[in-house]
N, C-alpha and C positions, 0 to 999 in steps of 0.2 A: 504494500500500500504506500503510494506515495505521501510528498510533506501535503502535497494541493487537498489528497483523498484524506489522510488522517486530521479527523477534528470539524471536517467539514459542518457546516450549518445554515439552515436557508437564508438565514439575515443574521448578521452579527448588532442587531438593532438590540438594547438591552442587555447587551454583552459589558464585562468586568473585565478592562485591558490592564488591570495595573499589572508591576509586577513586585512577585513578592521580594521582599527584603533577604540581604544573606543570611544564612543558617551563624547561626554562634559558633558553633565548630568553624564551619568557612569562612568567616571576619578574623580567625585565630590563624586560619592555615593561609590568609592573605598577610596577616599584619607581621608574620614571621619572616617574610621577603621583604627583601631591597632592589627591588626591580631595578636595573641597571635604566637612567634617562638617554635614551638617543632623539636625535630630532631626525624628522621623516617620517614619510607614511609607515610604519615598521611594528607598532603594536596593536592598531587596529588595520583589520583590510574586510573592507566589502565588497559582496560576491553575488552571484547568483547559482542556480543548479543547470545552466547551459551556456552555450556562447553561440551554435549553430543554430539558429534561429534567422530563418528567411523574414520574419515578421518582424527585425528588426531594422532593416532597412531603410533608410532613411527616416532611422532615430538615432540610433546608436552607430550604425556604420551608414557610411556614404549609398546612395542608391550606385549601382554599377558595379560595386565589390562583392566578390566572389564568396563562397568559402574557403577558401585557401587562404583570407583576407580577415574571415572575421576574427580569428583566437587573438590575431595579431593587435587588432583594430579594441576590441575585448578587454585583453589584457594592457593596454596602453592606456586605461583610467577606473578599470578594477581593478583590484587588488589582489582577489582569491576566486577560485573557481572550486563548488561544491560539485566534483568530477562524478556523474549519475554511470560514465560509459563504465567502469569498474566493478560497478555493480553487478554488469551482465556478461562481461567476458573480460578478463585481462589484459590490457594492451601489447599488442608487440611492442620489441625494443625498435625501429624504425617510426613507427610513429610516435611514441615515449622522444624521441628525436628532434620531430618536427616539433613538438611542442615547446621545448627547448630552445627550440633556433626561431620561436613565433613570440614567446617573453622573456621581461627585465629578470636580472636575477631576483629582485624583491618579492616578484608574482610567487603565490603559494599554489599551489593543486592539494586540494582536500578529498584524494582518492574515498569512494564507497568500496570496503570492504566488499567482496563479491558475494553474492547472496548465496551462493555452493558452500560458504563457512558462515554468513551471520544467519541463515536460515536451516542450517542443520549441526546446530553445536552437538546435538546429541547423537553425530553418525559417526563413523569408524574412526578412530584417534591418526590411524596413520596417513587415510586419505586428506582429512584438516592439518594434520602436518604438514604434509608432501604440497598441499592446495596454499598454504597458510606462506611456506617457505618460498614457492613459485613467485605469489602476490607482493612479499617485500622485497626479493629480489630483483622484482622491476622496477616497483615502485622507488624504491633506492638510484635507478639509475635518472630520476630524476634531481638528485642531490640537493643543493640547497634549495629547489624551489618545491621541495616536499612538505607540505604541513601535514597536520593532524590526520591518520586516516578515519575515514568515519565508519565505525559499525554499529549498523544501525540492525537492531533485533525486531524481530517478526513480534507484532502487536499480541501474538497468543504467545510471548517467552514470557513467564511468568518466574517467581522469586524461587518455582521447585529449583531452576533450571541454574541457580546460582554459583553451582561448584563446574559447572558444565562450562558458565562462562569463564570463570575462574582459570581452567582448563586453558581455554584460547586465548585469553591474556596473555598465556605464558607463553606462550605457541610466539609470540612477537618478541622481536630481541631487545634488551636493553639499548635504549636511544630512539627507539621508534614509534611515534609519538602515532596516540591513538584515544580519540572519540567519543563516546559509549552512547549509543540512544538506546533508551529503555522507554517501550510503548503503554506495556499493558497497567491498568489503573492499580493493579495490589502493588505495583513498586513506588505510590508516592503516598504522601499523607500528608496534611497542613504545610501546604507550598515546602515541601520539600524530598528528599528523596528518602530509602529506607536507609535506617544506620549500617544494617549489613552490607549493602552496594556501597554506600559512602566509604563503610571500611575498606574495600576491598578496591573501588578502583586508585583511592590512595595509596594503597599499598603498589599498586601495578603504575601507580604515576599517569594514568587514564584522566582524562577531561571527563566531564557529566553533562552531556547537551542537551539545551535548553531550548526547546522548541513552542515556537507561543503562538498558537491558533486557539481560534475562535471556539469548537465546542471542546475542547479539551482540555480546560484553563489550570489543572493537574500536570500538565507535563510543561507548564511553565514554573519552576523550580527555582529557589535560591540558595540551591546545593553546589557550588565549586571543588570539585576536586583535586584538582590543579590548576597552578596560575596561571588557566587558559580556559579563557570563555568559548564557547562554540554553542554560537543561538540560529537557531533554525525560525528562520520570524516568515510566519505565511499570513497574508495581507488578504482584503476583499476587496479584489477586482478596482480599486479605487475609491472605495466606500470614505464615507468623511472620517471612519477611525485610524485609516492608514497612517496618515501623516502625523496627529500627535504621539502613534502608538511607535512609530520610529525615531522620532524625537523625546521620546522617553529612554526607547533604548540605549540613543547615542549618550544620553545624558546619563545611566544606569553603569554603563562600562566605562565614562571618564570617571565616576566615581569610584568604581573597584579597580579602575588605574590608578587614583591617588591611595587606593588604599593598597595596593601593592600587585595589584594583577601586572603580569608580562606582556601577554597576547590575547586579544580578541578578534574573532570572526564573526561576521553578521551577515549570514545569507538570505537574500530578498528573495520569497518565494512568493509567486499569483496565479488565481489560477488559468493554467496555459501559461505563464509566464510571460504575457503578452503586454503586460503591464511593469514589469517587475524591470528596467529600466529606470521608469521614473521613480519607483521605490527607492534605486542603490544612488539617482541622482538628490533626490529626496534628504537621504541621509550622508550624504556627502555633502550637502551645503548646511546642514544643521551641524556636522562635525569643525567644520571651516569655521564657522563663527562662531564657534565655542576657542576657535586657536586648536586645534588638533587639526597636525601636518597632514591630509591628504591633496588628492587631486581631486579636482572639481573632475564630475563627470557631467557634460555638454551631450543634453539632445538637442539633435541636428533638428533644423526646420526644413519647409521646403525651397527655401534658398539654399539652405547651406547643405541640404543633401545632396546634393550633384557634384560630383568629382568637377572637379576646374578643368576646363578645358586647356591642355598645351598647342604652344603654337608649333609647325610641325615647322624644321630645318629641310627638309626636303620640295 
């Protein structure tokens, strides 16, 4: 089930966007760090869950460019890409390539764990091995522009299945940084997660992603388990709660950056994604005028979509 399908709701009219406040545990596990200060876009990066999208055309990329054009075009005023193709087959290393040679080293890829391991933790130990080793060994040869990967569990993994995930934690090697979405409702309770997951992806050094839709306002959490945010923020279609419910966010992670967070990721999800442009533009000018180093992200008009014409030497 995707971020658009989980939580969905006919009308978010009546709807409770706050979000909850950090856990007393997680204000302890934030106030412990000394986040090193860099200037530059470098602790926050906003994202989306595509970049191959023809329906962006003359918003985000110029009318006239290609695919070959957008990751580039993409990645030149996002930050992170919440990578959906991982989910369904592994990439070769040739295309893992192209990607490379399309962004700045600062661009993150936030591969999805492939759904052959976050949908069957409980199948043969050696094929999740064997599947598990395949997965960071590519992912790896993306090098520094590797963030978080996300695994993301089937909305029926429930809290039996806790030793199971436990399992595929470890299956990941020390230094590779990794995700956790937990769907089904017996893993939250009073805007936060259960103590057992909290212990445990602490211990694995695992993020607790914070996903905040509409009928699910349970899996919008203020459990950190590492000083790394990873908020999965899905939007309605442009509904009037969009925009203050992103300008809370941005305002929610400059606050757990002063209080010691390292990194945050914010991916705009809508539904069809058809909108989710203006979302990552959105919260890229409320980040700017708070003074947080990004780049403005510019939707093109219909002027400014058409490739300039050159004059030809010929």
């Amino acid at each position: 089930m995707s971020a658009v399908q989980f939580g969905r709701v006919a009308t978010p009219d009546g709807v409770s966007f706050a979000i909850p406040p950090l856990t007393a545990r997680s204000a302890r596990l934030l106030a412990g760090r000394s986040p090193e200060r860099v200037d530059g876009p470098t602790w926050l990066r906003l994202g989306a869950p595509a970049w191959s999208r023809r329906d962006w055309l003359g918003k985000l990329y110029p009318t006239g460019s290609g695919p070959r054009d957008w990751l580039r075009l993409y990645a030149a005023q996002a930050g992170a890409i919440e990578l959906n193709a991982s989910f369904y087959a592994i990439p070769d290393e040739p295309t893992i390539d192209t990607w490379i040679e399309a962004t700045p080293p600062a661009f993150r890829f936030c591969p999805k764990v492939p759904r052959a391991i976050s949908h069957e933790l409980g199948g043969a130990p050696r094929t999740l091995d064997e599947l598990t080793r395949t997965f960071v060994a590519r992912m790896e040869r993306l090098g520094a522009r590797l963030g978080p990967a996300l695994l993301q569990l089937a909305e029926t993994f429930t809290p039996a299945g806790l030793r199971a995930l436990e399992a595929q934690l470890a299956r990941f090697p020390d230094g590779f940084a990794v995700a956790v979405e937990v769907r089904h409702a017996a893993w939250f309770a009073r805007g936060a997660l259960r103590d057992d997951l909290v212990a445990l992806l602490e211990r694995r050094g695992a993020a607790a992603v914070i996903t905040d839709v509409a009928g699910r306002r349970d899996a919008c959490h203020g459990s950190l388990t590492a000083p790394i945010a990873f908020v999965r923020w899905v939007g309605e279609a442009g509904h009037a709660s969009d925009g203050p419910r992103l300008e809370g966010w941005v305002d929610r992670l400059a606050e757990w950056r002063a209080r010691g967070l390292a990194d945050a990721y914010l991916f705009v999800h809508q539904p069809d994604d058809l909108v989710a442009p203006e979302g990552m533009a959105l919260a890229a000018a409320h980040a700017r005028a708070r003074g947080i180093a990004l780049p403005a992200i510019t939707l093109l008009t219909p002027e400014t979509a058409a490739p300039r014409r050159q004059l030809s030497l010929f």
